[in-house]
C-alpha positions in Angstrom: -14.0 135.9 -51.7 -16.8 137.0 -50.2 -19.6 135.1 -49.1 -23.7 135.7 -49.8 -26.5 133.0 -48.6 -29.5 132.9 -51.1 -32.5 132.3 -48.2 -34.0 129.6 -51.1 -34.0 125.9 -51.3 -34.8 125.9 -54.7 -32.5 124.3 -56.9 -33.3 126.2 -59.8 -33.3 129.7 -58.4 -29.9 128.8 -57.0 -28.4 127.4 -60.3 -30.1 130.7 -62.5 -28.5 132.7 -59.6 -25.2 130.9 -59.3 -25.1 131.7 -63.5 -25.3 135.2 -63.0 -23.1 135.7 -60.3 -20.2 133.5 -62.1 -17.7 133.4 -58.9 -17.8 136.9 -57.9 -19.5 136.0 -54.7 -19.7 132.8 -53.3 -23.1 131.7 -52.8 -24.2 129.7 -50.5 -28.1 128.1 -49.9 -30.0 127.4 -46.5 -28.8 124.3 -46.6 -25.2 125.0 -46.8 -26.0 127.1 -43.2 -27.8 124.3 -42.2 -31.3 126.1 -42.5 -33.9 124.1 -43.4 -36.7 126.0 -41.3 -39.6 126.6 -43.4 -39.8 130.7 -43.9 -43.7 131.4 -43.7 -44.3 134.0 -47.0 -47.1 135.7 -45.1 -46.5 139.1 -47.0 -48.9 140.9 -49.9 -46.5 141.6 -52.4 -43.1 140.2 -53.5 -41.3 143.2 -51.7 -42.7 142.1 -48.7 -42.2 138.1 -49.3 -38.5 139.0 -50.4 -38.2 141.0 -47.1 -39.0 138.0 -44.5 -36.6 135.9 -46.1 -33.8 138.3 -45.9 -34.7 139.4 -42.3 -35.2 135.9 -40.8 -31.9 134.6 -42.3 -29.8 137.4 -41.1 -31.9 137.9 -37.8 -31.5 134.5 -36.7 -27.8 133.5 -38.5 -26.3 137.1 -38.9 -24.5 136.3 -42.5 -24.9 138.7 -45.5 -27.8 137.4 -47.5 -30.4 137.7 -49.5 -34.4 136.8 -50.4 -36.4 136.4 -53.1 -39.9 136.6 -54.3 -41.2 136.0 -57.5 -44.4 135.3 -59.5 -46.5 135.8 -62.9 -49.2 138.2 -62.9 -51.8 137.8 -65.9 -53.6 141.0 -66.6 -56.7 139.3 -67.4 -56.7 138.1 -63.9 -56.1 141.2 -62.0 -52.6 140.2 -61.4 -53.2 137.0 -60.5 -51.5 134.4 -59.3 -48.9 137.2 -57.9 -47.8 136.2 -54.5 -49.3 133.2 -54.6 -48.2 131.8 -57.8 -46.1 128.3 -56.4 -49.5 128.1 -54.6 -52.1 128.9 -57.0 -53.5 125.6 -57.2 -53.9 124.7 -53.2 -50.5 122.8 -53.2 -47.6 124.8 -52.9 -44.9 124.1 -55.6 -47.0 121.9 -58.2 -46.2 123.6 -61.5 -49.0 121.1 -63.4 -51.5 122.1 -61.6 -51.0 125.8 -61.4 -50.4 125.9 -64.9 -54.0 124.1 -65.4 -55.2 126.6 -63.1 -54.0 129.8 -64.9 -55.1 128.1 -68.6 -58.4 127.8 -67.1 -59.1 130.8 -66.1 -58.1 132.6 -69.5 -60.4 130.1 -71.8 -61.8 131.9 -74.4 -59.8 135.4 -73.0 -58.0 137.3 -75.4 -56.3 139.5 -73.1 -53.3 137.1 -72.8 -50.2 140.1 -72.0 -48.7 138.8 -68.5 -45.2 139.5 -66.9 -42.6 137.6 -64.5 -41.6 139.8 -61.6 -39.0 139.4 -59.0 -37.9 141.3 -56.1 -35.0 141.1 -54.0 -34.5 142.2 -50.7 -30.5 142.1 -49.8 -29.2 142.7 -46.1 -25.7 143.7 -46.8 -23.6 144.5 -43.2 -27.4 145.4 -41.5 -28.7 147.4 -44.0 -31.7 146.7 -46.4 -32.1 147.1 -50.4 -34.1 146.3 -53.2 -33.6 145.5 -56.6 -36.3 144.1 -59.1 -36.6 142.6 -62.6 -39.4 142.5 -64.7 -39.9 140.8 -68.0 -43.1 140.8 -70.2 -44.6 138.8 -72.1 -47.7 136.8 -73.5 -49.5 133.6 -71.8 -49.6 130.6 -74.9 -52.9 128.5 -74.8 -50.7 124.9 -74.2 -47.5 124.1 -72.8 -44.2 124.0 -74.7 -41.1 122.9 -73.4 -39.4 120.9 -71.3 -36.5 123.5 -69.6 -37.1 125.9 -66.9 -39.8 125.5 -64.0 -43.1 126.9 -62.6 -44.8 128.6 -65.7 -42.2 128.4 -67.7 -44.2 126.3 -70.6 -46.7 128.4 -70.8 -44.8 131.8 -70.5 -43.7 134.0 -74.1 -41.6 136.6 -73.3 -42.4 139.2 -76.0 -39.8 139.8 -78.7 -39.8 135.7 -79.1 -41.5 133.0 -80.7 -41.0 130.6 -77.9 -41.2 129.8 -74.2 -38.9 130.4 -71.2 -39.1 126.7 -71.0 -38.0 126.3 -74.5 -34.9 128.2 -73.9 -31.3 127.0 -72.5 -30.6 128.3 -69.5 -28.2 130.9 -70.7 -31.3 132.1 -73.2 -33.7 132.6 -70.2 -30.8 134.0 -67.9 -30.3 136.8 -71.1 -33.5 138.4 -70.5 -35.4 136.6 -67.8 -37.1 138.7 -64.4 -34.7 137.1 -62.0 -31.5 137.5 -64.3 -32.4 141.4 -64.4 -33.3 141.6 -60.6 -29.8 139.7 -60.0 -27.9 141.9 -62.5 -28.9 145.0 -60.2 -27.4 143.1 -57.2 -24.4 142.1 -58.7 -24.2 145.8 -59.9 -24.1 146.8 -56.0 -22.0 144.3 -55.0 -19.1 145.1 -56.9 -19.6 148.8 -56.0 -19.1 148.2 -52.2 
């Protein structure tokens, strides 16, 4: 079997990843390569973002392998938090916050439509491609939900009555950004 590394640490990227893949690939995080540098995600847009990843991993351990960048962008805000969405709030990777942060902002907006997008950059034998997911939807006015991560609580995707974080895992991973971004590698994958 052949074997991909995910440049993430983050346990729930790897598990909604690892769901998608279901033992075509094995995938393998940083830490199974014994990475645990800290990948500075310096770029202006998820392409870019999902680009360092890939390129420092394979630069510096010369595996197959893949990055990620992903974020919400709220209309009302211009796109906003985009790139900077696990940072929104100042710290990076506090969900409370930067859900208090985007609820906010849209007080008294009703201009709610938002969308999850995710890009992938893949280095496959040297070589770089992109695949990316979208998935819209509508931002609630209070959390619901306990599953999921980041904006999850907050987050409708359109054509549903709840949130991502009121879905199981295989519910999100149906229709979610990432699941359609993955789905498009997997779809390479098994054509090479």
């Amino acid at each position: 079997m052949q074997q991909l590394v995910f440049a993430t640490n983050n346990l729930h990227k790897l598990e909604e990843v690892a769901a998608k893949i279901e033992g075509k690939i094995k995938l393998l995080s940083l830490d199974d390569i014994g990475c645990h540098d800290d990948i500075a995600e310096t770029g202006a847009t998820f392409r870019e973002n999902a680009s360092i990843k890939s390129n420092y991993i394979y630069n510096k351990y010369h595996v197959n392998c893949f990055g990620d960048d992903s974020g919400l962008q709220v209309d009302a805000l211009n796109g906003e938090p985009g790139v900077y969405s696990a940072r929104y709030a100042g710290k990076h990777g506090d969900h409370g916050a930067n859900i208090d942060k985007v609820l906010a902002k849209l007080e008294g907006m009703d201009n709610r439509k938002a969308r999850f997008v995710t890009v992938i950059s893949l280095l496959w034998n040297g070589k770089e491609y992109f695949f990316e997911g979208t998935v819209e939807g509508t931002i609630r006015h209070e959390r619901s939900g306990s599953q999921g991560f980041g904006y999850d609580p907050i987050f409708q995707p359109d054509g549903y009555a709840i949130t991502f974080a009121e879905m199981t895992l295989n519910e999100k991973n149906s229709i979610s950004h990432r699941a359609r971004a993955v789905e498009k590698l997997v779809g390479f994958l098994d054509a090479v």
